[in-house]
N, CA and C atoms as an extended XYZ file, in Angstrom:
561
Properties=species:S:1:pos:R:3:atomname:S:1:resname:S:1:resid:I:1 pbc="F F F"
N        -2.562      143.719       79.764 N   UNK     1
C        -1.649      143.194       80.743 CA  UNK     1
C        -0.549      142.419       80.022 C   UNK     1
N         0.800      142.429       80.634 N   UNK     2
C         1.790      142.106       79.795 CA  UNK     2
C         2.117      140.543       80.230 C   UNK     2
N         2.823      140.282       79.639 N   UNK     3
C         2.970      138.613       80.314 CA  UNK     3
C         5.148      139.062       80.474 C   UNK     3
N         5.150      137.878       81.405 N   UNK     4
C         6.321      138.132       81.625 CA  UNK     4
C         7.209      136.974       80.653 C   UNK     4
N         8.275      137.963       79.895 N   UNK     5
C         8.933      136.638       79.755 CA  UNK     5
C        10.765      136.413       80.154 C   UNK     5
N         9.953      135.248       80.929 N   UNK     6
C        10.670      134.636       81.835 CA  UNK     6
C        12.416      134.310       80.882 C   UNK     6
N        12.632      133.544       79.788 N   UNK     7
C        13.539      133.303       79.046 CA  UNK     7
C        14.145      134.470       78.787 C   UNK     7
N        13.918      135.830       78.941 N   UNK     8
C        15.324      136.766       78.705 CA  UNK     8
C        15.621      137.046       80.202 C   UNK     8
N        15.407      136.788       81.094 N   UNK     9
C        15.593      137.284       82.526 CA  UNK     9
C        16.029      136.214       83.363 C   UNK     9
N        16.809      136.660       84.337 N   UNK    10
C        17.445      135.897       85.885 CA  UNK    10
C        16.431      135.548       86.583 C   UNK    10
N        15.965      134.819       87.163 N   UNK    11
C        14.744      134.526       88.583 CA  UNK    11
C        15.449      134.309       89.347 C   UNK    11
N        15.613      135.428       90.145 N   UNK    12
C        15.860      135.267       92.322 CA  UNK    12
C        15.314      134.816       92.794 C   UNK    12
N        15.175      133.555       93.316 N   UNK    13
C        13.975      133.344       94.380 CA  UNK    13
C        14.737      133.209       95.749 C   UNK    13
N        14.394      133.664       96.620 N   UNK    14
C        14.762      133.608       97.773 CA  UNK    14
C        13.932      132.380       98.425 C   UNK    14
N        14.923      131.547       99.290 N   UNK    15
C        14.742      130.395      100.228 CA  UNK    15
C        14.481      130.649      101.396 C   UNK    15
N        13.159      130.853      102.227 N   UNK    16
C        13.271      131.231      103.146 CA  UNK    16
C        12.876      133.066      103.049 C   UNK    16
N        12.883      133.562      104.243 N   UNK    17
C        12.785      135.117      104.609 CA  UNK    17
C        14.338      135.932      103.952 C   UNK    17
N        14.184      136.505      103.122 N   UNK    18
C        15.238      137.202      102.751 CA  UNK    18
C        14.970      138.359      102.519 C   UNK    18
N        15.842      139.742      103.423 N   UNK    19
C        14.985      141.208      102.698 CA  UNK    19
C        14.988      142.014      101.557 C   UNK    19
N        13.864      142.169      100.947 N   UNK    20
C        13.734      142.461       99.691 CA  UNK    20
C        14.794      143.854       99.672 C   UNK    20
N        15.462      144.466      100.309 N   UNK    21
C        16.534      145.663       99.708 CA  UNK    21
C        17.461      144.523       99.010 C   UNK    21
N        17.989      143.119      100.223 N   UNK    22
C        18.933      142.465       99.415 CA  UNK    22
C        18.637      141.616       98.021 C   UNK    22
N        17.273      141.642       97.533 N   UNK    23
C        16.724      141.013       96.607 CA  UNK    23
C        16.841      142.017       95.136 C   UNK    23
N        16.725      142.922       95.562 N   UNK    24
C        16.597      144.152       94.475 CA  UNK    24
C        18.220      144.568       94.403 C   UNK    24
N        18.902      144.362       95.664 N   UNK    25
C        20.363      144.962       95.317 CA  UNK    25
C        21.007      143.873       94.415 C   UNK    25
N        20.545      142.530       94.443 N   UNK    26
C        21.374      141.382       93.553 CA  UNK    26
C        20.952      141.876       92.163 C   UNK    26
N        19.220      141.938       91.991 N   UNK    27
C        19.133      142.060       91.135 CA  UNK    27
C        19.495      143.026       89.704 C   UNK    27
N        19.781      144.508       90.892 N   UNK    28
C        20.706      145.579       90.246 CA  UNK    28
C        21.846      145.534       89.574 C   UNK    28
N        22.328      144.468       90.322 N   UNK    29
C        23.690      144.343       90.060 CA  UNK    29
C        24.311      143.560       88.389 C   UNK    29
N        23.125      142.850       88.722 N   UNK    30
C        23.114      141.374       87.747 CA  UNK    30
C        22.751      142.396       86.525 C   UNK    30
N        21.566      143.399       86.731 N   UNK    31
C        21.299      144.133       85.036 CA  UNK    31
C        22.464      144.791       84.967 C   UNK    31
N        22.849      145.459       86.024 N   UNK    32
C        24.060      146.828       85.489 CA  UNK    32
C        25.435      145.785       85.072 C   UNK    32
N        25.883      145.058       85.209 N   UNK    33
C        26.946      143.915       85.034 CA  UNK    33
C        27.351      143.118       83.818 C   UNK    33
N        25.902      142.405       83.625 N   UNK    34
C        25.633      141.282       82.603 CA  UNK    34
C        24.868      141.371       81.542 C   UNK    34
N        23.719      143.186       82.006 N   UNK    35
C        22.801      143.257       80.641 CA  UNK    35
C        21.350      142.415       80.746 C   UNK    35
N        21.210      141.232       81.424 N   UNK    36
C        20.185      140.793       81.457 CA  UNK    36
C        18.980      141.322       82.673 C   UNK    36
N        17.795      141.595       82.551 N   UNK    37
C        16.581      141.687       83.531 CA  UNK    37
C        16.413      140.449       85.050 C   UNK    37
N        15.902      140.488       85.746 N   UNK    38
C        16.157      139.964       86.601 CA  UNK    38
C        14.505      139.928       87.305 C   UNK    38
N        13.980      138.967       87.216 N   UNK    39
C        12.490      139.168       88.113 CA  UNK    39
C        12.794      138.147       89.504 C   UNK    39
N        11.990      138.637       90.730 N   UNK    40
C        11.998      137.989       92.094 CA  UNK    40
C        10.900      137.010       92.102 C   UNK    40
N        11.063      136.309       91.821 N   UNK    41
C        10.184      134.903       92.570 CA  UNK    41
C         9.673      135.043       93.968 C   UNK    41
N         8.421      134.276       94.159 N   UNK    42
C         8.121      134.392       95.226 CA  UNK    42
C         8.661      133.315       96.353 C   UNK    42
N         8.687      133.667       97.635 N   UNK    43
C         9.682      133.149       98.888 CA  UNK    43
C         9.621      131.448       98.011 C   UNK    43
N        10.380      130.559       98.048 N   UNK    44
C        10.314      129.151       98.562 CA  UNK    44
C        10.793      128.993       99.714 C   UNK    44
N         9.854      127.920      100.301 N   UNK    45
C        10.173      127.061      101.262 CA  UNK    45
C        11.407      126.691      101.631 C   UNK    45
N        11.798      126.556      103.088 N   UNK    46
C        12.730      125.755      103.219 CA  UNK    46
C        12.890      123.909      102.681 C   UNK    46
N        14.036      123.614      102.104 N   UNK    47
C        14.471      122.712      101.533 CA  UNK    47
C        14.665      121.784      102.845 C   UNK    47
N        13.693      121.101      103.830 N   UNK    48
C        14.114      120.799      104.873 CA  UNK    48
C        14.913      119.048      104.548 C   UNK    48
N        14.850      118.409      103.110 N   UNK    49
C        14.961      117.535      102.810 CA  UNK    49
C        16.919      117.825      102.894 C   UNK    49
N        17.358      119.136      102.846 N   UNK    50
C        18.447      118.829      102.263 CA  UNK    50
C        19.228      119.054      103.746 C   UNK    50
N        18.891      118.941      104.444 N   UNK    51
C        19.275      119.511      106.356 CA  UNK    51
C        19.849      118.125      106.430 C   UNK    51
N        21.184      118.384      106.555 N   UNK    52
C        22.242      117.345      107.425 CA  UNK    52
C        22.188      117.791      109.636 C   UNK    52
N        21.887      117.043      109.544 N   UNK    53
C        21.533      117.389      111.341 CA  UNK    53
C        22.892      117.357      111.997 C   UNK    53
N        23.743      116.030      111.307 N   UNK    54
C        24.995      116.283      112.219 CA  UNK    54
C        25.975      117.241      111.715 C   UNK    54
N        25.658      117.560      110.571 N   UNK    55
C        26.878      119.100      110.642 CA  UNK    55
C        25.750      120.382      110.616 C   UNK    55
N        24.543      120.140      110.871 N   UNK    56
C        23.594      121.290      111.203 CA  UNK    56
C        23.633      122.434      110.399 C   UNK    56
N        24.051      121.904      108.763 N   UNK    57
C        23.945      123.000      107.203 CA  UNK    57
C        23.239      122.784      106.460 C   UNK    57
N        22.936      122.920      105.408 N   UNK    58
C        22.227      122.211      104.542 CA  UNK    58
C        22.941      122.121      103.209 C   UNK    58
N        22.469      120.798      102.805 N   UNK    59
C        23.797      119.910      101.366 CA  UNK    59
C        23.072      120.436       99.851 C   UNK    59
N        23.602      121.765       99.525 N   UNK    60
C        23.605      122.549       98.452 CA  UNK    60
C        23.582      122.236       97.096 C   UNK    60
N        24.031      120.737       97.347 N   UNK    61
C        23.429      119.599       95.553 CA  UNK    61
C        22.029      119.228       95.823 C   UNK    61
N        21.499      119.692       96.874 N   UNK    62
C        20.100      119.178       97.571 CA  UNK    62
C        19.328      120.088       96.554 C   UNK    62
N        19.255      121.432       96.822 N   UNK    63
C        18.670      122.627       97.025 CA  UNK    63
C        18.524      122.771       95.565 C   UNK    63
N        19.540      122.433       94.384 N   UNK    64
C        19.261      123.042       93.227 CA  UNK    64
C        18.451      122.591       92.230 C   UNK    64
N        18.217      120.866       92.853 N   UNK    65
C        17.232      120.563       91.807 CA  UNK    65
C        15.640      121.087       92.543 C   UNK    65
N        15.869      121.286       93.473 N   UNK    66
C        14.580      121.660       94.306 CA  UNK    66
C        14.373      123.227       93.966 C   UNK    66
N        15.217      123.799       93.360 N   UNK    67
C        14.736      125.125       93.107 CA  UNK    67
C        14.652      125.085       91.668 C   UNK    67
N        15.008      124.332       90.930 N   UNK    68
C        14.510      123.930       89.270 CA  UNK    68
C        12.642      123.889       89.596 C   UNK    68
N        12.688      123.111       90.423 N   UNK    69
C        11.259      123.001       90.567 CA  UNK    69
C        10.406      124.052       91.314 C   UNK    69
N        10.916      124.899       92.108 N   UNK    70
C         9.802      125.770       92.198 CA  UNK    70
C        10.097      126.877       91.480 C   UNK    70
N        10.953      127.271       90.616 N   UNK    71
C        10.804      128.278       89.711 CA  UNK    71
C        10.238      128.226       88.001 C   UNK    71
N        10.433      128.919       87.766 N   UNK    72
C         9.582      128.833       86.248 CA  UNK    72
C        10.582      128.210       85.373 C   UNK    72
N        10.315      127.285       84.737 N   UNK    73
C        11.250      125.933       84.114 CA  UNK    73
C        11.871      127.080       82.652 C   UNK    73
N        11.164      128.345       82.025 N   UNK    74
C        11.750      128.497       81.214 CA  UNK    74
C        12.493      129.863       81.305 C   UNK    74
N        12.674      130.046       83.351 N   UNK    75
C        13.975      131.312       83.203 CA  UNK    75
C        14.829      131.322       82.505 C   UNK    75
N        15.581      132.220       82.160 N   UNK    76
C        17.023      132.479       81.619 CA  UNK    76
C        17.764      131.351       82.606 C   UNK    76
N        18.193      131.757       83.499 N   UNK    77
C        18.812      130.846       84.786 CA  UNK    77
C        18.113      131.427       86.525 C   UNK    77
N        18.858      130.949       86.978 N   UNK    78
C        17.853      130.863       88.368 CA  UNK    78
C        19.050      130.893       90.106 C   UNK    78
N        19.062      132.046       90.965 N   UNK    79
C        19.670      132.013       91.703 CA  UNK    79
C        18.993      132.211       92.938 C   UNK    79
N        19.101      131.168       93.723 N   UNK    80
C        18.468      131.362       94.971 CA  UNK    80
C        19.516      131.682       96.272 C   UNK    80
N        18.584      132.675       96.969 N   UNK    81
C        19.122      133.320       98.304 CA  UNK    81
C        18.692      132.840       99.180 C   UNK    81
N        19.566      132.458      100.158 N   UNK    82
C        19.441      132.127      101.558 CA  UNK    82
C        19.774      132.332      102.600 C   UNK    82
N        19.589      132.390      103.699 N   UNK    83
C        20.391      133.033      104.697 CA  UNK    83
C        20.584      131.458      105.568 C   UNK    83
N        20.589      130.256      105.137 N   UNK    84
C        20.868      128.574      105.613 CA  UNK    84
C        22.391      128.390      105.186 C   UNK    84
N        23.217      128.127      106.091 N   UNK    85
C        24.293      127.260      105.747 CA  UNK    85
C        24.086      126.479      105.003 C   UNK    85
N        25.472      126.672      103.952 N   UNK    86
C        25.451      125.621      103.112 CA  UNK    86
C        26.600      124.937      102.707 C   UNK    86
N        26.645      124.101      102.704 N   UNK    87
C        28.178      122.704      102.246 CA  UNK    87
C        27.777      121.930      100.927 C   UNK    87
N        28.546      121.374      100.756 N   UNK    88
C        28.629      120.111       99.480 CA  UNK    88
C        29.975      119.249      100.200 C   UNK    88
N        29.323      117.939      100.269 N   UNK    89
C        30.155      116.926      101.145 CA  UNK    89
C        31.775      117.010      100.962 C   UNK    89
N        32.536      117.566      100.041 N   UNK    90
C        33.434      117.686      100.147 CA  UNK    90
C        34.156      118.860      100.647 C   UNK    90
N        33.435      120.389      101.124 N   UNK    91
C        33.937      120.994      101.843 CA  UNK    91
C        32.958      121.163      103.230 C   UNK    91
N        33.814      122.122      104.010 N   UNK    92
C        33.128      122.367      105.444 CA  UNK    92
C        31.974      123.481      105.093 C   UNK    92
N        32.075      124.399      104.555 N   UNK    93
C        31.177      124.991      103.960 CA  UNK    93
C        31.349      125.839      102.646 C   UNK    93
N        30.686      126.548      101.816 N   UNK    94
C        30.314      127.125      101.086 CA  UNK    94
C        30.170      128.350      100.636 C   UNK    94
N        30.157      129.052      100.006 N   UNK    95
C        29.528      130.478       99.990 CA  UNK    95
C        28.885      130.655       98.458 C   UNK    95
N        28.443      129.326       97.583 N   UNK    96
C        27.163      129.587       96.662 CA  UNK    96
C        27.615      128.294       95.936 C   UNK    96
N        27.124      127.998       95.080 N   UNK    97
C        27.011      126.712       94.094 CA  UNK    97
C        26.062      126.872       93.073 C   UNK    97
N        26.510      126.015       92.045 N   UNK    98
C        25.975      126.393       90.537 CA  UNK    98
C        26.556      125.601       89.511 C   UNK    98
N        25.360      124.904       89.120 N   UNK    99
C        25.246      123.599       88.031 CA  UNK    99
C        26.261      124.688       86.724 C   UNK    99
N        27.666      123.961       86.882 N   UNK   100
C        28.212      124.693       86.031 CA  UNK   100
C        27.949      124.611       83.995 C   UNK   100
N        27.690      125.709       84.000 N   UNK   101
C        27.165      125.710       82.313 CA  UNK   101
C        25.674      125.163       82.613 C   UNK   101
N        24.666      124.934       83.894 N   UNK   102
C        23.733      124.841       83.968 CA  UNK   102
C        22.695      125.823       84.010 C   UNK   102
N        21.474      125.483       84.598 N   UNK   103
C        20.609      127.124       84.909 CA  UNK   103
C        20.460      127.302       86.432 C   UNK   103
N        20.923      126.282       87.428 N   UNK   104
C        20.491      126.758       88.774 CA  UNK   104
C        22.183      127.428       89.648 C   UNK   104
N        22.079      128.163       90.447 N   UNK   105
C        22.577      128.343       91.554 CA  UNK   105
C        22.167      128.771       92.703 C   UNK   105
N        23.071      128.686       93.801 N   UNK   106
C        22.095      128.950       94.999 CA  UNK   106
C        23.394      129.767       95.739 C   UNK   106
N        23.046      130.656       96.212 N   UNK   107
C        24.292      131.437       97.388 CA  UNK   107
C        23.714      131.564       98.844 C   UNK   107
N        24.290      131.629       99.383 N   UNK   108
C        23.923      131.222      101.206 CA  UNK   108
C        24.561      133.165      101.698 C   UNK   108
N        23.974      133.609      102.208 N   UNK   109
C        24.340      135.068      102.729 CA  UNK   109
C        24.875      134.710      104.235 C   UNK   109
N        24.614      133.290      105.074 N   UNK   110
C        25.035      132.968      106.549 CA  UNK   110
C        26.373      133.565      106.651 C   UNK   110
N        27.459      133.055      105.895 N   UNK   111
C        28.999      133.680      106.090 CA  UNK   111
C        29.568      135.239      105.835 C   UNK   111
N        28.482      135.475      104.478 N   UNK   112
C        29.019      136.555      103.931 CA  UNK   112
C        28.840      138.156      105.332 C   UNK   112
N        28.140      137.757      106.188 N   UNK   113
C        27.798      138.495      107.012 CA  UNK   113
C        29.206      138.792      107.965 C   UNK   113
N        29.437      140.453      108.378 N   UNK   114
C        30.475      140.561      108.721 CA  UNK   114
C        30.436      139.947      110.867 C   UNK   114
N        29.444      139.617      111.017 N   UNK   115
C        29.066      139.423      112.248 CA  UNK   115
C        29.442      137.958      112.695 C   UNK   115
N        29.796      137.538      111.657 N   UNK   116
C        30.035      135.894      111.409 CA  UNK   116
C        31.171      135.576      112.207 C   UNK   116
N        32.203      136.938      111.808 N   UNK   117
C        33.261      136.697      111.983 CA  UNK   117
C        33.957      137.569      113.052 C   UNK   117
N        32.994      137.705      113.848 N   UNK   118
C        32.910      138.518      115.314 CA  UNK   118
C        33.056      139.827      115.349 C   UNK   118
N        32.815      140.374      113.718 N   UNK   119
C        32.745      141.724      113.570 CA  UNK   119
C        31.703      142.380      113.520 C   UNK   119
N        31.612      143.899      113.853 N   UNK   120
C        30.332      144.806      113.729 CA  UNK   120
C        29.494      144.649      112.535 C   UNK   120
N        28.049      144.644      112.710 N   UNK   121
C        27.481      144.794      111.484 CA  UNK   121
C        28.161      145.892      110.498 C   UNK   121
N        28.326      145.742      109.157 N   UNK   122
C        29.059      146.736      108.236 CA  UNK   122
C        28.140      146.308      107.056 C   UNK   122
N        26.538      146.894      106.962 N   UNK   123
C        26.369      147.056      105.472 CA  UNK   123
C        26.712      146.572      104.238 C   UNK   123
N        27.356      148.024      103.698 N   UNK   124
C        28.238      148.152      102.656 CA  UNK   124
C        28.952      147.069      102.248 C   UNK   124
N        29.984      146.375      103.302 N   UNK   125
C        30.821      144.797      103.406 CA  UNK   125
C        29.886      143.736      103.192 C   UNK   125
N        28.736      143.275      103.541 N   UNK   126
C        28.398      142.590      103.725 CA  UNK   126
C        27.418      142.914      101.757 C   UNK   126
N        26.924      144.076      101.682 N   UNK   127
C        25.955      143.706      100.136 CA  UNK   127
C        27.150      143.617       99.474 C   UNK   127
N        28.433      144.068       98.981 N   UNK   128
C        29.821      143.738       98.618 CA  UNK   128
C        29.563      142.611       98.339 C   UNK   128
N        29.992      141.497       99.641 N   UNK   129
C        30.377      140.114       99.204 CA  UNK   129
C        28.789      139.588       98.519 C   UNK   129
N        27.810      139.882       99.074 N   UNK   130
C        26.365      139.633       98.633 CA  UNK   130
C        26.660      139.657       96.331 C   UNK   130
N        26.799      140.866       96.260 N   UNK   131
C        26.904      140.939       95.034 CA  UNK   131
C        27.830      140.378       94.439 C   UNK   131
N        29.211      140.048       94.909 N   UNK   132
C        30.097      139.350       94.068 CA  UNK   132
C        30.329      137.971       94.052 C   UNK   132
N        29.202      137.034       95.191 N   UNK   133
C        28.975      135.915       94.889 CA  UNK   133
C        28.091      135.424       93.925 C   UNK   133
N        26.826      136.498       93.932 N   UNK   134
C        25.697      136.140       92.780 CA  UNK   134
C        26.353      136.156       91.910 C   UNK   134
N        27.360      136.985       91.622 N   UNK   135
C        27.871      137.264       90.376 CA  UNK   135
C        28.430      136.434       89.429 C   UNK   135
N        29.564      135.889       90.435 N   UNK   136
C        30.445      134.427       90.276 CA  UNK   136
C        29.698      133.510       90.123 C   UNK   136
N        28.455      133.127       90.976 N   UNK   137
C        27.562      131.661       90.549 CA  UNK   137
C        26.950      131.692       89.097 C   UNK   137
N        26.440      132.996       88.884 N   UNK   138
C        25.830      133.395       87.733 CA  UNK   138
C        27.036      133.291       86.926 C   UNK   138
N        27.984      133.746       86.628 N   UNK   139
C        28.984      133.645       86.028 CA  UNK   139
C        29.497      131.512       85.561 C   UNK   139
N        29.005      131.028       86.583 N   UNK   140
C        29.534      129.350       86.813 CA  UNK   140
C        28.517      128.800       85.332 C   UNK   140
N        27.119      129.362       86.031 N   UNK   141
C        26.364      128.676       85.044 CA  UNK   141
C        26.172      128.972       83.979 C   UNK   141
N        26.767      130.015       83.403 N   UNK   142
C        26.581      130.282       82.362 CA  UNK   142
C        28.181      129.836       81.771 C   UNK   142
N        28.801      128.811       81.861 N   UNK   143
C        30.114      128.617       81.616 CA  UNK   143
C        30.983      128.556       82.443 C   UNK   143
N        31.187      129.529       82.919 N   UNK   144
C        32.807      130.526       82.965 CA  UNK   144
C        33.441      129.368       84.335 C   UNK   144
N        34.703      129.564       84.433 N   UNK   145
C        35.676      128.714       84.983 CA  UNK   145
C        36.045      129.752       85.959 C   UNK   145
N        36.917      129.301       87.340 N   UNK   146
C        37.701      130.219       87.681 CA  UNK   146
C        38.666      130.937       86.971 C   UNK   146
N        38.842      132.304       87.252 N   UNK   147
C        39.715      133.417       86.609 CA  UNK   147
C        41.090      133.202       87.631 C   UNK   147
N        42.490      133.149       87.047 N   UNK   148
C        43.358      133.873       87.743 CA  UNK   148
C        43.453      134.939       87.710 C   UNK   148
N        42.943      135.940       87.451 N   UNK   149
C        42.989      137.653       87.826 CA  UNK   149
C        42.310      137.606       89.436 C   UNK   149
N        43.311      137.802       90.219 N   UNK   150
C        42.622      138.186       91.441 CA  UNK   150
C        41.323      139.072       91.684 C   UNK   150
N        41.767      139.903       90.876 N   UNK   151
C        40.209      141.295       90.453 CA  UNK   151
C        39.392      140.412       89.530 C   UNK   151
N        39.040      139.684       89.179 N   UNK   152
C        38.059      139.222       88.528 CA  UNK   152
C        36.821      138.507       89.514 C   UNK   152
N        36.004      138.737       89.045 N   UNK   153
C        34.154      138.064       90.321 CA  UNK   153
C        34.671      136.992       89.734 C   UNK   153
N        35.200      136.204       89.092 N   UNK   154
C        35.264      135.185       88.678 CA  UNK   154
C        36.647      133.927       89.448 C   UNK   154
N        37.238      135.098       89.827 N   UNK   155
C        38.198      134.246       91.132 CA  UNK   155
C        37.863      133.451       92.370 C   UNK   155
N        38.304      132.012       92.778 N   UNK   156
C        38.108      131.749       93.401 CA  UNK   156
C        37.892      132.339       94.847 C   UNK   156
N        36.716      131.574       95.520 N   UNK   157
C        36.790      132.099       97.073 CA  UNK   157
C        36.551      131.201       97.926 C   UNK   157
N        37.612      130.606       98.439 N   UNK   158
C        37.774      129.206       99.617 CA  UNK   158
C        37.083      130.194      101.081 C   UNK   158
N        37.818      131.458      100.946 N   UNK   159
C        38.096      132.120      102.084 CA  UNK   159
C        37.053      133.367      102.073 C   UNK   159
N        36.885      134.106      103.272 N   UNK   160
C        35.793      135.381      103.074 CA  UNK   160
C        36.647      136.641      102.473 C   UNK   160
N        38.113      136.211      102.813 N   UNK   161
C        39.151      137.433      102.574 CA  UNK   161
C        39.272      137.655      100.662 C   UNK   161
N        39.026      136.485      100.384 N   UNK   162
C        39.338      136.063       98.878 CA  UNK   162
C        37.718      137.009       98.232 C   UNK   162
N        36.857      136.919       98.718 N   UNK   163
C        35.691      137.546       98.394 CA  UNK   163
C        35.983      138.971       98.621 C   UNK   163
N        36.294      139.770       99.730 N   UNK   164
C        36.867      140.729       99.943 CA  UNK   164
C        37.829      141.300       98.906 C   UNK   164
N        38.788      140.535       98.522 N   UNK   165
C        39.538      140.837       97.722 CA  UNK   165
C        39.263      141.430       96.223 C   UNK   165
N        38.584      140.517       95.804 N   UNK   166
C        38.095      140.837       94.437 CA  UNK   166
C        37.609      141.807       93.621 C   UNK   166
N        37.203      142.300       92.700 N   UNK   167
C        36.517      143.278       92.477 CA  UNK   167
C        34.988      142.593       92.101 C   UNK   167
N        34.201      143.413       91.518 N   UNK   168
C        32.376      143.517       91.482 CA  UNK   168
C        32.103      143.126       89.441 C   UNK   168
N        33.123      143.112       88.962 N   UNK   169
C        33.429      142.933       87.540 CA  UNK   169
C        34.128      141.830       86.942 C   UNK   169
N        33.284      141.388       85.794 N   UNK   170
C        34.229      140.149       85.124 CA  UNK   170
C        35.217      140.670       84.508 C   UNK   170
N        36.758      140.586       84.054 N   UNK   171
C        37.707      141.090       83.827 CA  UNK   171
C        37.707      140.924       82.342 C   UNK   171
N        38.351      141.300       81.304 N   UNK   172
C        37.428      141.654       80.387 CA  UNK   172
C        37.281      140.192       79.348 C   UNK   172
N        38.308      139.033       79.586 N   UNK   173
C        38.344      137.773       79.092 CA  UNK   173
C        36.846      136.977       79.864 C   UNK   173
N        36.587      136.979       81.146 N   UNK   174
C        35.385      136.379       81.505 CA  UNK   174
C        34.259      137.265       81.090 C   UNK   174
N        34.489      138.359       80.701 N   UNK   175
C        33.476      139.446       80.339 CA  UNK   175
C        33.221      139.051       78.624 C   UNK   175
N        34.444      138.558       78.361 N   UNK   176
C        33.457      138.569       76.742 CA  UNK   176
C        32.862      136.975       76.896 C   UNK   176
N        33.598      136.177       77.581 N   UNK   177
C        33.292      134.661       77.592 CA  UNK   177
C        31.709      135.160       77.686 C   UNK   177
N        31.389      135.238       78.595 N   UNK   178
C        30.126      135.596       79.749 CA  UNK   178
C        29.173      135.764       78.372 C   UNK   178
N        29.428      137.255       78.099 N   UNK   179
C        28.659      137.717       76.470 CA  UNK   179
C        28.418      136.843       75.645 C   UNK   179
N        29.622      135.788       75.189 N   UNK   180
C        29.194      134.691       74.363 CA  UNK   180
C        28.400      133.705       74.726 C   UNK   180
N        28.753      133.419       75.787 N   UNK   181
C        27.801      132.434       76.355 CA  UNK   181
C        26.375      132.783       76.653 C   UNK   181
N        25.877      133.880       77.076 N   UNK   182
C        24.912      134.839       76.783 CA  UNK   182
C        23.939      134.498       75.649 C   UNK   182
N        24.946      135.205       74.601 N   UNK   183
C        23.976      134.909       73.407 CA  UNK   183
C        23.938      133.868       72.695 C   UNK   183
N        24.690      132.744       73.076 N   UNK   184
C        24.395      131.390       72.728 CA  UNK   184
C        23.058      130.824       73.156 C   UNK   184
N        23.167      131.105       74.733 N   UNK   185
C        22.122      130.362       75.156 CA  UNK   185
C        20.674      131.228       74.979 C   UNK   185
N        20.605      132.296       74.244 N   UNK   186
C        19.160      132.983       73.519 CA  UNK   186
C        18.751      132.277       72.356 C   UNK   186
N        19.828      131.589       71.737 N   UNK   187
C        19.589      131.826       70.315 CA  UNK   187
C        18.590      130.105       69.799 C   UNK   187
C-alpha cells in the first residue's frame, strides 16, 4: 500500500456538500495548468465560527486558518470549495481568497453560478468561472500578483464579467513566475 505524499500535491477540501464532478473538474484543471497532482480531502465542516449574521456571509480570513487545520499540515498548498458566501470586511463580497505567497485559499462557487444573476443554469459558464478562480487563488499563494493582461487567470476580478473575461491560462510572465515559485517551494 502506497502512502500518499501530500508535499508534491494540491489538497481540495471542500466546505460543506460540494459535487464531486466539481471537485475532480478543479482538480483537472490545476494538473493540466500548473503540473502539480491534486488529492480531495474529505468534506469539512461548516466554519460556523466565521458566519457574520448581519450581512448573512461568511468572513473568509475566518475560514483559512480553519482549513490549515483540518487539512494535512504538509500539503503542497490547500484550496477549499464552498458553495457559502464569502466577504473580507473590506468588500461586499468575494469570489476566493488566499494567504498571498501562503498555503491556504478558499473560493466560494455562491456567485460564480449563472443563476445568481437571474440567468439560466449554463454548466459550461459556471465550471469556466469555477476553474479560473481556483486558478487565480492558487496562483495568489504561490506568489503571483495581479496580471495586467486581461487574458491572464491572473487578472483581477471585482466583477463576474471580469471572470468571464479572462482566459483559463497564466500568460506566459505569470506562467514562468508560477514555475519558479513552484520549484522554490519543493526544494
Amino acid at each position: 500500500m502506497s502512502r500518499i505524499n501530500y508535499s508534491d500535491c494540491v489538497t481540495i477540501c471542500p466546505i460543506g456538500f460540494v459535487e464531486e464532478d466539481i471537485l475532480t473538474c478543479i482538480a483537472h484543471c490545476i494538473d493540466t495548468q500548473c503540473g502539480t497532482g491534486c488529492i480531495i480531502a474529505d468534506t469539512a465542516q461548516c466554519p460556523y465560527h466565521a458566519y457574520n449574521r448581519e450581512r448573512d456571509q461568511y468572513n473568509s480570513k475566518l475560514i483559512l486558518p480553519y482549513l490549515l487545520k483540518c487539512c494535512p499540515h504538509e500539503a503542497l498548498r490547500i484550496i477549499g470549495v464552498t458553495y457559502l458566501d464569502l466577504y473580507v470586511p473590506i468588500f461586499k463580497y468575494i469570489f476566493g481568497l488566499a494567504q498571498m505567497g501562503g498555503k491556504c485559499s478558499v473560493i466560494s462557487l455562491f456567485r460564480l453560478r449563472p443563476q445568481f444573476y437571474d440567468l439560466p443554469p449554463d454548466p459550461g459558464l459556471f465550471m469556466s468561472r469555477v476553474k479560473k478562480t481556483a486558478l487565480h487563488e492558487l496562483g495568489h499563494c504561490f506568489g503571483l500578483t495581479h496580471c495586467r493582461d486581461r487574458r491572464c487567470v491572473m487578472y483581477s476580478s471585482s466583477l463576474i464579467k471580469d471572470t468571464d473575461r479572462k482566459g483559463f491560462a497564466f500568460c506566459p510572465t505569470c506562467r514562468d513566475l508560477f514555475q519558479w515559485h513552484l520549484k522554490t517551494s519543493s526544494l
